[in-house]
C-alpha positions, 0 to 999 in steps of 0.5 A: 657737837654743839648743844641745842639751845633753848630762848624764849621770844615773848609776844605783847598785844596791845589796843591801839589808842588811836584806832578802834578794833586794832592792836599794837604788837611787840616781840622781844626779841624781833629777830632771832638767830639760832643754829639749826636745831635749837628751841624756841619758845613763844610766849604771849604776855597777855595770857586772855587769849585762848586762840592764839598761833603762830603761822609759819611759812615753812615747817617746824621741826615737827613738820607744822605750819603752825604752832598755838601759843594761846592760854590753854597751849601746853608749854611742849606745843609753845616750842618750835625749832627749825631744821633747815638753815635760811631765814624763816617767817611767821605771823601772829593770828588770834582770837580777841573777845570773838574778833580775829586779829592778826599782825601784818608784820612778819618778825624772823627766825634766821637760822645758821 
C-alpha cells in the first residue's frame, strides 16, 4: 500500500500594469499530478486576501466544491484531495479591496 502524499500549490495575485482592476495569476505549480488520495494544499502568497476560493468542478474528498484559501482559512480547510482518478479543475475567486476577482484560466489536478 503506497502512502498519502502531502504537495503544496501556491497561488500569486498580482495588479496587472496594463489594465486597471484586473490581475495577473501564478500557480506553481500549473498541473499537479497526484494519485487518488493525496493532499494537496493551497496557499496564496499575498495572504490581504480574507476572501478567497477555490472552486472546483467535481468534489473533494470531503464532498465540497469548494475550498477557502483566503487569510483567515484554517490551514486543515487549505487542504483538499481527490478520490476519484481523471483530470479535475478549479478556479480561483476572491475578494480584493471590496472588488470580486476571479481567474479565467483553469489550472489542474490530474490524478492517477
Amino acid at each position: 500500500m503506497s502512502k498519502q502524499k502531502e504537495r503544496t500549490v501556491v497561488i500569486a495575485i498580482k495588479p496587472n500594469e496594463r489594465v486597471r482592476n484586473a490581475y495577473d495569476f501564478t500557480y506553481e505549480p500549473t498541473t499537479v499530478h497526484v494519485v487518488a488520495g493525496d493532499k494537496l494544499r493551497f496557499e496564496l502568497k499575498d495572504t490581504s486576501l480574507e476572501s478567497a476560493f477555490l472552486l472546483f468542478d467535481t468534489p473533494v474528498s470531503n464532498g465540497a466544491f469548494q475550498i477557502a484559501v483566503g487569510s483567515k482559512a484554517s490551514p486543515e480547510g487549505k487542504m483538499a484531495s481527490f478520490p476519484q482518478s481523471g483530470v479535475h479543475h478549479y478556479r480561483f475567486v476572491g475578494i480584493h479591496e471590496g472588488e470580486l476577482i476571479a481567474d479565467a484560466y483553469c489550472p489542474s489536478v490530474i490524478v492517477h
